[in-house]
Kinemage of the C-alpha trace (Angstrom):
@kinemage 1
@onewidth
@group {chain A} dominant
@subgroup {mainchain}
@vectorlist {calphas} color= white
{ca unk a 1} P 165.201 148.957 74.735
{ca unk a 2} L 166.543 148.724 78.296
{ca unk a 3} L 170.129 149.810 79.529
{ca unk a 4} L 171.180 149.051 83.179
{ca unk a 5} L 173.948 151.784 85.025
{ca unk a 6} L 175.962 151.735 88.378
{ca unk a 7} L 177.507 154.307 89.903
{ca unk a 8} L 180.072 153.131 92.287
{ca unk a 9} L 182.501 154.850 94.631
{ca unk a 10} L 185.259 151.900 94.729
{ca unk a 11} L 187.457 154.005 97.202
{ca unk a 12} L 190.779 153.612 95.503
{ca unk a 13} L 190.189 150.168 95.186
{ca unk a 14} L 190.943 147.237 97.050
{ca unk a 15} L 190.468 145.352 93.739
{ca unk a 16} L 194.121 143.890 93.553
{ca unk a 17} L 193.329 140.643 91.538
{ca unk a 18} L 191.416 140.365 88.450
{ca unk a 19} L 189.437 137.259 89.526
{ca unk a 20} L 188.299 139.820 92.126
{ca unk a 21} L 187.557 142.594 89.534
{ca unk a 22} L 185.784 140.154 87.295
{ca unk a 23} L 183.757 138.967 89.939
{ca unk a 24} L 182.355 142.494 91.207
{ca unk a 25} L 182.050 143.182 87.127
{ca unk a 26} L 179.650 140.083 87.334
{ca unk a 27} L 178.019 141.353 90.428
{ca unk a 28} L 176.989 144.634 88.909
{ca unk a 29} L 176.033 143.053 85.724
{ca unk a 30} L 175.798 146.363 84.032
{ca unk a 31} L 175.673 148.152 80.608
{ca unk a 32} L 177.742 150.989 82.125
{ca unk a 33} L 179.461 151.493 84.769
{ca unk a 34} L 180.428 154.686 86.760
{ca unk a 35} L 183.393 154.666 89.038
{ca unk a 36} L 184.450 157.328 91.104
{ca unk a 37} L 187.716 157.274 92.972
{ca unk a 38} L 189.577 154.830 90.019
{ca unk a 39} L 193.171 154.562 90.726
{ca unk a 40} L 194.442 155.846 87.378
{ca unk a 41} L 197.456 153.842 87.389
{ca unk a 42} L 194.660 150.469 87.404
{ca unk a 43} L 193.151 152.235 84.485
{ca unk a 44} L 194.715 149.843 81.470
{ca unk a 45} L 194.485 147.093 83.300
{ca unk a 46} L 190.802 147.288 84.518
{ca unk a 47} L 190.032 148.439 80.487
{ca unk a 48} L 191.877 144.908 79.047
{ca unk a 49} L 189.718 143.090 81.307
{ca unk a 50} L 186.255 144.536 80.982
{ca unk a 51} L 186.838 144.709 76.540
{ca unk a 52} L 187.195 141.197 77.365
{ca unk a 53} L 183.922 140.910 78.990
{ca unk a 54} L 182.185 142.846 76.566
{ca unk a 55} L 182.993 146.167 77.688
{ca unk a 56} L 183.396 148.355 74.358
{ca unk a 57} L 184.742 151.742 75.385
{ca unk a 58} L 185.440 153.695 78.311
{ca unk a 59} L 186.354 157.267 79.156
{ca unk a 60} L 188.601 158.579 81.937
{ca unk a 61} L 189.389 161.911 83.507
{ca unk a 62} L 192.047 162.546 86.439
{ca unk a 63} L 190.200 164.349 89.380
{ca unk a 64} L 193.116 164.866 92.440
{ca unk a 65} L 195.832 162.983 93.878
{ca unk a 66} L 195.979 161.447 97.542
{ca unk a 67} L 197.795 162.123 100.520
{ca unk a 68} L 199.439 158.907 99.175
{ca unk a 69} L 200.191 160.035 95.822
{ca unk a 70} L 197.461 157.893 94.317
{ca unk a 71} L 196.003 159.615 91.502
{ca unk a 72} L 192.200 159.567 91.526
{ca unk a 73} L 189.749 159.720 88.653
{ca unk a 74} L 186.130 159.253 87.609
{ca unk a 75} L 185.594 156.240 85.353
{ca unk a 76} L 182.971 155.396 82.835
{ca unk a 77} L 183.203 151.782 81.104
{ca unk a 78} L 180.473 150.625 78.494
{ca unk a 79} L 178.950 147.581 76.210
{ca unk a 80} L 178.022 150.738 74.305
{ca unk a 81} L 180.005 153.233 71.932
{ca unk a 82} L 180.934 156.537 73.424
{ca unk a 83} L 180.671 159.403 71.467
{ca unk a 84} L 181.372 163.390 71.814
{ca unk a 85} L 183.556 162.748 75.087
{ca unk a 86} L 184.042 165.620 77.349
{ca unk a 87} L 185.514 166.573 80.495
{ca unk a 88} L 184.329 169.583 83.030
{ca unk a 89} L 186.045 171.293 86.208
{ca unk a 90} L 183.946 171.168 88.987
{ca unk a 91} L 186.324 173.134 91.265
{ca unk a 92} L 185.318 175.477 93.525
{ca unk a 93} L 187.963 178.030 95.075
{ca unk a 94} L 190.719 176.652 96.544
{ca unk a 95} L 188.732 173.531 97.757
{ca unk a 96} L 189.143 169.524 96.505
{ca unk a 97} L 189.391 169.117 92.715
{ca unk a 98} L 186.588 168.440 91.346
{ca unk a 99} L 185.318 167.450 88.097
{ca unk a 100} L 182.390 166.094 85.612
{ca unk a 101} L 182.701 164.111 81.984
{ca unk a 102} L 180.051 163.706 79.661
{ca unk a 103} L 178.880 162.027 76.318
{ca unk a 104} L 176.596 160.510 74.176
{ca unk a 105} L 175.967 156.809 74.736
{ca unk a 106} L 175.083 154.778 71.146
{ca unk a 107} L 172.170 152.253 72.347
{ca unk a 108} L 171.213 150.462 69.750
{ca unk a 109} L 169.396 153.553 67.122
{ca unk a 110} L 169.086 155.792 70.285
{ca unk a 111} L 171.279 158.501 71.895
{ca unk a 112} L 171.484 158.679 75.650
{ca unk a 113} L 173.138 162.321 77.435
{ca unk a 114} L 175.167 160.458 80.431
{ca unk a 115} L 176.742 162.598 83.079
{ca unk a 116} L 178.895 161.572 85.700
{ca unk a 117} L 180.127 163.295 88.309
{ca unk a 118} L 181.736 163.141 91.890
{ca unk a 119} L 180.810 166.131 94.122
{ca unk a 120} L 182.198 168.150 96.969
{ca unk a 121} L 182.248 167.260 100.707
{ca unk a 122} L 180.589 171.255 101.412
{ca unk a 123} L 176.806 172.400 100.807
{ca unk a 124} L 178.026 175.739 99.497
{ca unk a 125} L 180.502 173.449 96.876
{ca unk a 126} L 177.949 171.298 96.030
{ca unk a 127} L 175.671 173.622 94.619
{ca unk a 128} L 178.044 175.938 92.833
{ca unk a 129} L 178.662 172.262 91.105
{ca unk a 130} L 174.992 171.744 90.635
{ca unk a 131} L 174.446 174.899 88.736
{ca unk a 132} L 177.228 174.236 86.575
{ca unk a 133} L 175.958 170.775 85.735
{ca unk a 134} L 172.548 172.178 84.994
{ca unk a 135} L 173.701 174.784 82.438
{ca unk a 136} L 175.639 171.997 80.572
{ca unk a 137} L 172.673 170.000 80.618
{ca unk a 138} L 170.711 173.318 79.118
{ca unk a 139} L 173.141 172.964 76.262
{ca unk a 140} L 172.630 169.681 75.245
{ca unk a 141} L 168.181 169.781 75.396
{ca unk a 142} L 168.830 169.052 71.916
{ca unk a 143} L 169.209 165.138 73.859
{ca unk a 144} L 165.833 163.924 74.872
{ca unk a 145} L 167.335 160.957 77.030
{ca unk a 146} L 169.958 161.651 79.646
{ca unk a 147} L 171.114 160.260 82.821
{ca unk a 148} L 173.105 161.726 85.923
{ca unk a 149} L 175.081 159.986 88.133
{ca unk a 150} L 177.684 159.314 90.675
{ca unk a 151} L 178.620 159.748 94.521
{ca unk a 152} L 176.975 163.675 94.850
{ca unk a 153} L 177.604 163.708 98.759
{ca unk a 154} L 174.329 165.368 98.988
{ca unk a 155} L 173.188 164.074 102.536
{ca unk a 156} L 171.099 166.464 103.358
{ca unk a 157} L 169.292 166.388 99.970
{ca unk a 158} L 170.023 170.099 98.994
{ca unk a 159} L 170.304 168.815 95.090
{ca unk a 160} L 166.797 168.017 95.043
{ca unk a 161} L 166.441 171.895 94.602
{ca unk a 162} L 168.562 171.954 91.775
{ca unk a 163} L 167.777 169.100 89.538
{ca unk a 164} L 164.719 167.851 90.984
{ca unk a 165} L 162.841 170.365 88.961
{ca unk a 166} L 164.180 168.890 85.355
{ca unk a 167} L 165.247 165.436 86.431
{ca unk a 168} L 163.575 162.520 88.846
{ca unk a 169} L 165.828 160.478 90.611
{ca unk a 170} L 165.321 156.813 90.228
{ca unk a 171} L 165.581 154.978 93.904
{ca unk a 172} L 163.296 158.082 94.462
{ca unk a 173} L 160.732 157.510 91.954
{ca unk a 174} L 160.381 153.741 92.776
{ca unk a 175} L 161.024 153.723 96.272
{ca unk a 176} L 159.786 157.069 97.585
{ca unk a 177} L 163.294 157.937 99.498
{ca unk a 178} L 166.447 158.332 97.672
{ca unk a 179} L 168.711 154.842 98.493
{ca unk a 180} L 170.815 154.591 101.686
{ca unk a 181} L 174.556 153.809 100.586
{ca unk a 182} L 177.422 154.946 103.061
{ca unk a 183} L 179.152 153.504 105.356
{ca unk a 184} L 178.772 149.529 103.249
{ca unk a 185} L 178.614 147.578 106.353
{ca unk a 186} L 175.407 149.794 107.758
{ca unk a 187} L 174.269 152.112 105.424
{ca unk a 188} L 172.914 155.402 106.814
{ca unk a 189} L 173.289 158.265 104.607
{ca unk a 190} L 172.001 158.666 100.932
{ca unk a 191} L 175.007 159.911 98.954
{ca unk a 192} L 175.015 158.223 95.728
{ca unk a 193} L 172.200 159.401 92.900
{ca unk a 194} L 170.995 158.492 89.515
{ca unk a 195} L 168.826 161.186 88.063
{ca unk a 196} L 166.724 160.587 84.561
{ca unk a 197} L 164.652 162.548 82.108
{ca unk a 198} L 162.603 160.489 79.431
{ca unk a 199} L 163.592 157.622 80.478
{ca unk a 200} L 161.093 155.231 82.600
{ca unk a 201} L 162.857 153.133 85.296
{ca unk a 202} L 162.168 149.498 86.651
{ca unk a 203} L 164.342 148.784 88.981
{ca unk a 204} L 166.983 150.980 91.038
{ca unk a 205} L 168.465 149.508 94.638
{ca unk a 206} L 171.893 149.268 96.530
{ca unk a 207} L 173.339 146.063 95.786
{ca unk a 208} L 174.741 144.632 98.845
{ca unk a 209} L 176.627 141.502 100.100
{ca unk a 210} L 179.572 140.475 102.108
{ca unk a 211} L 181.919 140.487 99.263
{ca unk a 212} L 180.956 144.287 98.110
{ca unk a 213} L 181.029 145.690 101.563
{ca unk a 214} L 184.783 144.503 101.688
{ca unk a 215} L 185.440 146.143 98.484
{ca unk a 216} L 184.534 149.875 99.266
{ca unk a 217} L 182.962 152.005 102.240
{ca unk a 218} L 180.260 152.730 99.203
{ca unk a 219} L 177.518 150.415 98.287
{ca unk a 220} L 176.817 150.210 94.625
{ca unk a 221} L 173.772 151.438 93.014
{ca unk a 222} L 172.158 150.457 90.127
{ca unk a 223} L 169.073 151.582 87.874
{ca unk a 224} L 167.384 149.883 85.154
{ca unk a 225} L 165.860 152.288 82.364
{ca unk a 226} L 163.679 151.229 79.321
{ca unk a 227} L 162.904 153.726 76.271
């Protein structure tokens, strides 16, 4: 079996016309896709268009709203059923809302654990939100498979520390460095991870290209697994 993933900060998405959200959907060419930063209000829309694509089910979870008013949210579509949906608060004090969902992905006669999360912009945030991800994950070891994903603004690499020791992280494993993907147009920091366990991957990179780098100050990354 092989499933492909992308975690993708679309940046409250410049995605106005579904020719152009088609076309990135074909770009990614993925089994599931993890978006941070979803407009909610483009939620129905976006969902209409991917079922027609092949996209099964999806799961959604408001995070914050903008100085705009734009309310944000993490995003997971799928070719796959989703089962045992959940949704976690990440918040720490009085900083940024935060937050995590979670569920089992039906692939084929196999269960995957998929996380997805969005982290803080602070070291001391980020790994309050790391050690509450890890005890959720130390509920569900019943799971053998499980991926974790999404835009963990971990620059400096601090969440090595904390998952490193039960997960690998796939651009890592293949590539010896985690994968540069912020700013698009020159990439220079590695914020975006996708962690594994039991799973082995073939191929993870930043997908690139003139059209994407319009589209979001994120680069796309994407990770093949087979099991």
């Amino acid at each position: 079996m092989n499933v492909k993933v992308v975690s993708y900060n679309i940046k409250f998405s410049s995605f106005i016309f579904d020719t152009d959200i088609l076309k990135v959907v074909e770009h990614l060419d993925a089994d599931i896709l993890c978006l941070q930063e979803f407009p909610l209000a483009k939620f129905r829309r976006w969902r209409m268009l991917l079922e027609s694509v092949g996209y099964k089910d999806s799961l959604y979870q408001k995070t914050c709203e903008t100085l705009l008013g734009i309310s944000q949210s993490n995003v997971i579509f799928s070719r796959f059923p989703l089962e045992d949906k959940h949704s976690v608060n990440l918040t720490y004090k009085e900083h940024e809302p935060r937050k995590a969902q979670y569920c089992l992905v039906d692939v084929g006669d196999e269960q995957i654990f998929l996380l997805h999360t969005h982290l803080g912009l602070r070291r001391q945030e980020r790994l309050y939100q790391m050690n509450k991800i890890v005890r959720i994950l130390d509920n569900h070891k019943e799971v053998d498979r499980m991926i974790l994903l999404g835009d963990f603004n971990d620059w400096n690499n601090a969440g090595q520390s904390k998952l490193g020791a039960v997960f690998k992280e796939a651009h890592h494993t293949l590539h010896g460095r985690s994968a540069k993907t912020f700013p698009s147009r020159v990439p220079l920091v590695r914020l975006d991870r996708i962690y594994y366990r039991n799973l082995t991957p073939v191929a993870c990179r930043a997908l690139k290209g003139k059209f994407i780098r319009r589209k979001s100050d994120h680069l796309p990354l994407k990770a093949a697994f087979n099991f």
